[in-house]
DRENNUPA-247936 format. One line per field, with one value per residue: residue number from 1; residue in one letter; x, y, z of N, C-alpha, C in turn. Coordinates in Angstrom, 1 decimal. Layout:
REM residues N
k [NUM | ...]
r [A | ...]
n_x [X | ...]
n_y [Y | ...]
n_z [Z | ...]
ca_x [X | ...]
ca_y [Y | ...]
ca_z [Z | ...]
c_x [X | ...]
c_y [Y | ...]
c_z [Z | ...]
END
This chain:
REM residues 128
k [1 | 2 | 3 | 4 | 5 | 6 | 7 | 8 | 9 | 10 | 11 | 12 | 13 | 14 | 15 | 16 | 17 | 18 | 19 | 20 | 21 | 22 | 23 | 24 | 25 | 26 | 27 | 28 | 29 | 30 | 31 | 32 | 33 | 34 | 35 | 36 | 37 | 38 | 39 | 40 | 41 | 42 | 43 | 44 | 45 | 46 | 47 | 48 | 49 | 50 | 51 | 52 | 53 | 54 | 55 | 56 | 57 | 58 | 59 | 60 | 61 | 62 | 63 | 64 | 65 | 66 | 67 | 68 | 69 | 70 | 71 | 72 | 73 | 74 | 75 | 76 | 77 | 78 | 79 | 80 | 81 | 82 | 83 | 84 | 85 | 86 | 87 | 88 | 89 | 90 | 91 | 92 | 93 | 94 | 95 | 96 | 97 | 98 | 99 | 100 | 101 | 102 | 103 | 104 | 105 | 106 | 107 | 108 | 109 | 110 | 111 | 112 | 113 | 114 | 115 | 116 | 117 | 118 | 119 | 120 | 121 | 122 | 123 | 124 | 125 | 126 | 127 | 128]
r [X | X | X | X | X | X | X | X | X | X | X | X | X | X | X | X | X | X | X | X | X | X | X | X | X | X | X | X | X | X | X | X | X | X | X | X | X | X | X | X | X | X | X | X | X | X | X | X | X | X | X | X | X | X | X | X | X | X | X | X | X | X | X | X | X | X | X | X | X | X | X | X | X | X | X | X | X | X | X | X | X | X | X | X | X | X | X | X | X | X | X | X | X | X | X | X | X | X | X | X | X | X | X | X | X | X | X | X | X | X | X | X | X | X | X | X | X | X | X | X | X | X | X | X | X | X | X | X]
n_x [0.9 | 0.5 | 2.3 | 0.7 | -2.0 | -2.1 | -1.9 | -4.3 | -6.1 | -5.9 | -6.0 | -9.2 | -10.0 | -9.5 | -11.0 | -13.3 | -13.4 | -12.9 | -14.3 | -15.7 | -15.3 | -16.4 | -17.3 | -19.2 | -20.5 | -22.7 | -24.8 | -27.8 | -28.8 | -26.4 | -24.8 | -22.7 | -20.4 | -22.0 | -22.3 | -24.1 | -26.1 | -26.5 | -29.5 | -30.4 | -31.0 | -29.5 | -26.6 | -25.3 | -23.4 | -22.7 | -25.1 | -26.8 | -24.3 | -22.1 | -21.3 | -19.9 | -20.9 | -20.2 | -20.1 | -23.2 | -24.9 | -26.7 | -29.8 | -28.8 | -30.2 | -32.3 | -33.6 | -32.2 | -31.9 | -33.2 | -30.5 | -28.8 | -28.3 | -28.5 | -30.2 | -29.5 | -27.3 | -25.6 | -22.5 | -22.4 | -20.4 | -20.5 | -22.4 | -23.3 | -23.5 | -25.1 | -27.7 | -28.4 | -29.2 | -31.3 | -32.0 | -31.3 | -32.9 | -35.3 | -34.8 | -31.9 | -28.8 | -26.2 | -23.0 | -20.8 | -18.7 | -17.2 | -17.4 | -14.6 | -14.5 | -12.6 | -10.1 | -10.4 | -11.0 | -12.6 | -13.2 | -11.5 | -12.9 | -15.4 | -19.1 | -21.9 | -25.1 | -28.6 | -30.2 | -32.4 | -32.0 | -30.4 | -30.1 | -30.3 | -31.6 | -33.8 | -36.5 | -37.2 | -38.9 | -41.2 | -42.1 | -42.0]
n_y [-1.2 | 2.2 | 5.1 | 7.4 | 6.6 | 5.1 | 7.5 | 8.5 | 6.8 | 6.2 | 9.3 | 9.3 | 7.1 | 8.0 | 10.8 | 8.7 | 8.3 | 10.3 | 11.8 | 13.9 | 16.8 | 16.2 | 13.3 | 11.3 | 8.3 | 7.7 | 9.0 | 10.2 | 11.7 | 12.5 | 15.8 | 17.5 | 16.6 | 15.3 | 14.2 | 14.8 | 16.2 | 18.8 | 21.1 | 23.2 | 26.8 | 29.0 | 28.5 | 27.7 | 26.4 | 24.4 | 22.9 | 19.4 | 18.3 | 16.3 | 17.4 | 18.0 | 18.4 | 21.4 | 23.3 | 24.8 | 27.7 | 29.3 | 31.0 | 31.9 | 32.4 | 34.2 | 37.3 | 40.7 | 42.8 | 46.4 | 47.3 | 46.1 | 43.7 | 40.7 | 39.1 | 36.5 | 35.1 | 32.7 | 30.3 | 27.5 | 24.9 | 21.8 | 18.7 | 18.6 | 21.2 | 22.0 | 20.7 | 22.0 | 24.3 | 23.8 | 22.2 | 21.6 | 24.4 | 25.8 | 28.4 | 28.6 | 28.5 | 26.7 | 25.7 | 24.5 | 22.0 | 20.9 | 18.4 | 17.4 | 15.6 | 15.1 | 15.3 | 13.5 | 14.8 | 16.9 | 20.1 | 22.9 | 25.4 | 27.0 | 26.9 | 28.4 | 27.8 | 27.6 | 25.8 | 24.2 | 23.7 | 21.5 | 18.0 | 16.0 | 17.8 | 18.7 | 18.3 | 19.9 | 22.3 | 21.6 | 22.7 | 25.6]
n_z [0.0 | -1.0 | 0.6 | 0.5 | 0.3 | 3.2 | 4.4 | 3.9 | 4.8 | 7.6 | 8.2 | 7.8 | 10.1 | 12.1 | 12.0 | 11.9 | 14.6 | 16.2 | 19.5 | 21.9 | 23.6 | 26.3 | 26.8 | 27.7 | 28.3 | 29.2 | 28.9 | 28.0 | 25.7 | 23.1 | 22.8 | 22.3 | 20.0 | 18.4 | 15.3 | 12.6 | 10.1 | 7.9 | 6.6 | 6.2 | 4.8 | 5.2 | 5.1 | 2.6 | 1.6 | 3.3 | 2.9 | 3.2 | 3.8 | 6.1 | 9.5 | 12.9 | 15.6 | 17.2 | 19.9 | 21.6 | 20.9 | 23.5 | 23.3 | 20.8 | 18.4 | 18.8 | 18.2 | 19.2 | 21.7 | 22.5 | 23.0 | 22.1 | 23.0 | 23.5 | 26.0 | 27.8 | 26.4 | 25.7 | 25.2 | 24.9 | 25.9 | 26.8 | 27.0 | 30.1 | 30.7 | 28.7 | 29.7 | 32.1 | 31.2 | 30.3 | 27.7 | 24.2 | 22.4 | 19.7 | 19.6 | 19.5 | 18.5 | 16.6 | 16.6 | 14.3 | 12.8 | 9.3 | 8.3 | 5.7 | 3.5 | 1.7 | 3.1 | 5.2 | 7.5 | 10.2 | 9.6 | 11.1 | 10.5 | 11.6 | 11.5 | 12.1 | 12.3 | 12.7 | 14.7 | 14.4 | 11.6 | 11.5 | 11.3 | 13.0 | 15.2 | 14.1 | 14.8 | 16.7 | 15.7 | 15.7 | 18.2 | 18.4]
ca_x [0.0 | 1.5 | 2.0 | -0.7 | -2.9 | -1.8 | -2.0 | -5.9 | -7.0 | -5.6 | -7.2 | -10.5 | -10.1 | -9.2 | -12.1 | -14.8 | -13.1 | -13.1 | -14.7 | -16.3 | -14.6 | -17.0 | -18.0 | -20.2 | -21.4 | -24.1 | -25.1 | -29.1 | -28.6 | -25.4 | -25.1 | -21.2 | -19.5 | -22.4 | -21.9 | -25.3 | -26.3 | -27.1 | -30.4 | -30.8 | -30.7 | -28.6 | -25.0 | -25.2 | -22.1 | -23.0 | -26.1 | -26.2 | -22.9 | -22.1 | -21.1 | -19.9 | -21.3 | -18.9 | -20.8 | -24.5 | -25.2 | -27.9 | -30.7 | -28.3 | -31.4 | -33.0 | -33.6 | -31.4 | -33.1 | -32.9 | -29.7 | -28.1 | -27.5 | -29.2 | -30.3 | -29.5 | -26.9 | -24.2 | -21.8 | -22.2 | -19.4 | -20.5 | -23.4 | -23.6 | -24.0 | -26.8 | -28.8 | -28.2 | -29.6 | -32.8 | -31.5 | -31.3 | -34.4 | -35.4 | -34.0 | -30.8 | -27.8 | -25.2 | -21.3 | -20.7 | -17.4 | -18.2 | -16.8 | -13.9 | -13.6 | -11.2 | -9.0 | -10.7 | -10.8 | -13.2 | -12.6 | -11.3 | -13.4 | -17.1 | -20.6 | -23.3 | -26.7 | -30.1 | -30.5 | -33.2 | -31.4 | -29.7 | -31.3 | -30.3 | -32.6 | -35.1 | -37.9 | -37.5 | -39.2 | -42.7 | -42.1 | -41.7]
ca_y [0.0 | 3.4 | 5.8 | 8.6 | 6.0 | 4.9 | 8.1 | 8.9 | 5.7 | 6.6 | 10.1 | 8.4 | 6.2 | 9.6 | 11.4 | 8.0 | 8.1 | 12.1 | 12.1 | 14.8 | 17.1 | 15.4 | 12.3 | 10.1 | 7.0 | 7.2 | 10.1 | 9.5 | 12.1 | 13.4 | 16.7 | 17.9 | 16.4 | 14.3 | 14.2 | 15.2 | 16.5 | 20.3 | 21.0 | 24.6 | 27.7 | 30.0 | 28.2 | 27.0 | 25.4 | 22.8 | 21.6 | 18.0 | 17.5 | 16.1 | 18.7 | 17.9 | 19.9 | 21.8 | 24.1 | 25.6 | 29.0 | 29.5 | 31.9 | 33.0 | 32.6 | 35.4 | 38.9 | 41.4 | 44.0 | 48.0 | 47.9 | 45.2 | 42.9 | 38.9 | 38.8 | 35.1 | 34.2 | 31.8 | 29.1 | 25.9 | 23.9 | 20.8 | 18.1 | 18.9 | 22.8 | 22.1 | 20.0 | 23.1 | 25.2 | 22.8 | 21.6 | 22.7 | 25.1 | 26.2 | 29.8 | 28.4 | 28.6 | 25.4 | 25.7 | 23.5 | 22.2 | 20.9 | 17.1 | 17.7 | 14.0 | 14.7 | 15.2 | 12.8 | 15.5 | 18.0 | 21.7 | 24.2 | 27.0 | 26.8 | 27.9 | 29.0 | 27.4 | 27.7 | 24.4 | 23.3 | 23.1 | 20.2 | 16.5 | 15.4 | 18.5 | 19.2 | 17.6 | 21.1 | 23.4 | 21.4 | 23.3 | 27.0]
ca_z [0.0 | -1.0 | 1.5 | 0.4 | 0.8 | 4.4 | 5.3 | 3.8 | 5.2 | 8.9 | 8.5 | 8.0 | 11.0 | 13.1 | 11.8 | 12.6 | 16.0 | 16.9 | 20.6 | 22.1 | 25.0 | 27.8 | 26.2 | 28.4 | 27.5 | 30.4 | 28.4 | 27.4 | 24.0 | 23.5 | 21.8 | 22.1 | 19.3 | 17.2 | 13.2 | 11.9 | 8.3 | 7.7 | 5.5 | 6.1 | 3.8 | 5.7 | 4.8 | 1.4 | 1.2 | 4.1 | 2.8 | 3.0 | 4.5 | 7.5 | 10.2 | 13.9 | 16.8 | 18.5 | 20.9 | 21.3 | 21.4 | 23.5 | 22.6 | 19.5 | 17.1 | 19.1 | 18.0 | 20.4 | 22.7 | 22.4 | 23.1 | 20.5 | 23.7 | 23.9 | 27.3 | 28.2 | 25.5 | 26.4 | 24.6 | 25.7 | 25.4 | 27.0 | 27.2 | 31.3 | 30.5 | 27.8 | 30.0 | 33.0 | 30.8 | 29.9 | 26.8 | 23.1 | 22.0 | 18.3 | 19.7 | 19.4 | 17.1 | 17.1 | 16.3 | 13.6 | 12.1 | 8.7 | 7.6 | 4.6 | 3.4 | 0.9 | 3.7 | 6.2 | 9.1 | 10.2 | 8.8 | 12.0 | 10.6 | 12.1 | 10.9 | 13.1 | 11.6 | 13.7 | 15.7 | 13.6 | 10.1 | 11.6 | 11.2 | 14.4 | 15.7 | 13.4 | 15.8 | 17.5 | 14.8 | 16.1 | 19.3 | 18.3]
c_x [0.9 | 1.1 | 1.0 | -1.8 | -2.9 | -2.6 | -3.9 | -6.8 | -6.8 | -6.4 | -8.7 | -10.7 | -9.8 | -10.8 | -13.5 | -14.8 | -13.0 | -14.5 | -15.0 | -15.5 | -15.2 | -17.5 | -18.2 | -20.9 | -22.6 | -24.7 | -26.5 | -28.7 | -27.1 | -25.2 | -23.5 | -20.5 | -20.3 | -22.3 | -23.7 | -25.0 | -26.9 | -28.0 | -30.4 | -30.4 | -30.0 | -27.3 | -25.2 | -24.4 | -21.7 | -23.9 | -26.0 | -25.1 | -22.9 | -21.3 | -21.2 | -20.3 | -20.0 | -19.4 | -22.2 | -24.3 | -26.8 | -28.5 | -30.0 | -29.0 | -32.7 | -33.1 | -33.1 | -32.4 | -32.6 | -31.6 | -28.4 | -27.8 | -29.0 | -29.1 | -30.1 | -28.6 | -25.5 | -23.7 | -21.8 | -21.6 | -19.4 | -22.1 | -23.9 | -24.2 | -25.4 | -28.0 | -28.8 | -29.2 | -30.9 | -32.8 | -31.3 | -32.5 | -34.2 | -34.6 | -32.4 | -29.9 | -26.6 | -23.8 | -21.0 | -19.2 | -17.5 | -16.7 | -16.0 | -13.4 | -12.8 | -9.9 | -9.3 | -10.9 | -12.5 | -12.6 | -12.3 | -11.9 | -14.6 | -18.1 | -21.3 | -25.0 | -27.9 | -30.1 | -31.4 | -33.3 | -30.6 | -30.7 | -31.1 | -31.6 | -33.6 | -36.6 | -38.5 | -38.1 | -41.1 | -43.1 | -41.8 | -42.9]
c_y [1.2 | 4.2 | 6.5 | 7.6 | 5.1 | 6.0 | 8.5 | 7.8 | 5.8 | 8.1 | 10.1 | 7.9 | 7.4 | 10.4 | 10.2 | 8.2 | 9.2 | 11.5 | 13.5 | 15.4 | 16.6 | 14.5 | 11.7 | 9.2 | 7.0 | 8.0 | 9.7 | 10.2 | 13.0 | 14.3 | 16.8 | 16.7 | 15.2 | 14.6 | 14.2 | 15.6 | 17.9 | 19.9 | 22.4 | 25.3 | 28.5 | 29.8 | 27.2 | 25.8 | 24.2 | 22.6 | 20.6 | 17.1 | 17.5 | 17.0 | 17.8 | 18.8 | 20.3 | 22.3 | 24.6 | 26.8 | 29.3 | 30.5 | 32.8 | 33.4 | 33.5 | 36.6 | 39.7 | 42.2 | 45.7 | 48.3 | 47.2 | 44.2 | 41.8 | 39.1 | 37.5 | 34.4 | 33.8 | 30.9 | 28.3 | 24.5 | 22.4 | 20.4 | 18.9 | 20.9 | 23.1 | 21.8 | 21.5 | 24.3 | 25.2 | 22.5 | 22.8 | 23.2 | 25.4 | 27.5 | 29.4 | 28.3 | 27.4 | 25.6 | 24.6 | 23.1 | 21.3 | 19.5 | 17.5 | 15.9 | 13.8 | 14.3 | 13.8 | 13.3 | 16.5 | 19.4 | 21.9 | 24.9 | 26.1 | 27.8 | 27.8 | 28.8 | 27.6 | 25.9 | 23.7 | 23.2 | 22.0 | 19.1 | 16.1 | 16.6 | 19.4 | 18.8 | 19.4 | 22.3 | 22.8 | 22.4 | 25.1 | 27.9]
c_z [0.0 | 0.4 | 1.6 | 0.9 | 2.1 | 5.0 | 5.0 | 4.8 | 6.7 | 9.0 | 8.6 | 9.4 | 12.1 | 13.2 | 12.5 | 14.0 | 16.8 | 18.1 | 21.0 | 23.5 | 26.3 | 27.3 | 27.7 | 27.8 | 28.2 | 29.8 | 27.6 | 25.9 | 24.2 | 22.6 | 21.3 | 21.1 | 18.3 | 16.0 | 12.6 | 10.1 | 8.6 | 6.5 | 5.9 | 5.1 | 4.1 | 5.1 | 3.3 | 1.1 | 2.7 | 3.6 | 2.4 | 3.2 | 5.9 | 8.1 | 12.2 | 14.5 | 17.6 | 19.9 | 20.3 | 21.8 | 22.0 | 23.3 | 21.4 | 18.6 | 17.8 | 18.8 | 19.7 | 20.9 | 21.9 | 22.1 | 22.4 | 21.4 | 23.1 | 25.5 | 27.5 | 27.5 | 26.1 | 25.3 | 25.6 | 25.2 | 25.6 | 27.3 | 28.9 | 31.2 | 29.8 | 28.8 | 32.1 | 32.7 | 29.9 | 28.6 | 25.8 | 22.5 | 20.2 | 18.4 | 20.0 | 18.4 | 17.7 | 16.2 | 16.0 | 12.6 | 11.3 | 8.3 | 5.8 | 4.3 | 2.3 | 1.5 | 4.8 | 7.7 | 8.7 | 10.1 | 10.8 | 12.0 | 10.7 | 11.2 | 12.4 | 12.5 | 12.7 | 13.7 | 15.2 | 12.3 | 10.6 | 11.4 | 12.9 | 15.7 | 15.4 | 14.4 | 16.6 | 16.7 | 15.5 | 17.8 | 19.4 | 18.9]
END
């Protein structure tokens, strides 16, 4: 086996194997670091590709106040913080890092989609 293809075939196996910063297995749904599919219209250039979660922004998919602030908005970096903060809502925005399988890795640079262009959290648009 040539090298190049050692090394694609190990990037692959890095990428299936990417863990999340607080993985729990005891963990009923785990949000921090699942591999979903974008369908939304906002980011064009994810639709239909898979996209890990990085972080939720809560109430990011809120309109600001008077004074340009989000009253309540936080990054939530981990499962324990989401479920703190009574899970993920449709008024939320999710920090997404977007599957490049040419290379076999997830991209570095993030999007910001509304919480209900994902598949994994489309159920939450029935609740708006």
């Amino acid at each position: 086996m040539c090298t190049h293809r050692k090394r694609r075939n190990t990037l692959k196996r890095k990428a299936n194997n990417m863990t999340s910063r607080n993985a729990n297995p005891a963990a009923e749904e785990q949000i921090i670091g699942r591999v979903t599919r974008y369908h939304g219209d906002e980011h064009p250039c994810l639709r239909g590709y898979d996209v890990r979660i990085v972080a939720i922004l809560h109430l990011g998919n809120t309109a600001p106040d008077a004074d340009g602030e989000i009253r309540g908005y936080e990054r939530l970096e981990s499962d324990d913080e989401i479920a703190r903060y009574g899970g993920v809502t449709a008024n939320d925005r999710v920090e997404v890092a977007p599957f490049i399988a040419r290379e076999g890795r997830f991209s570095w640079v993030t999007s910001d989609p509304r919480a209900i262009d994902l598949a994994c959290l489309a159920h939450l648009t029935e609740h708006r």
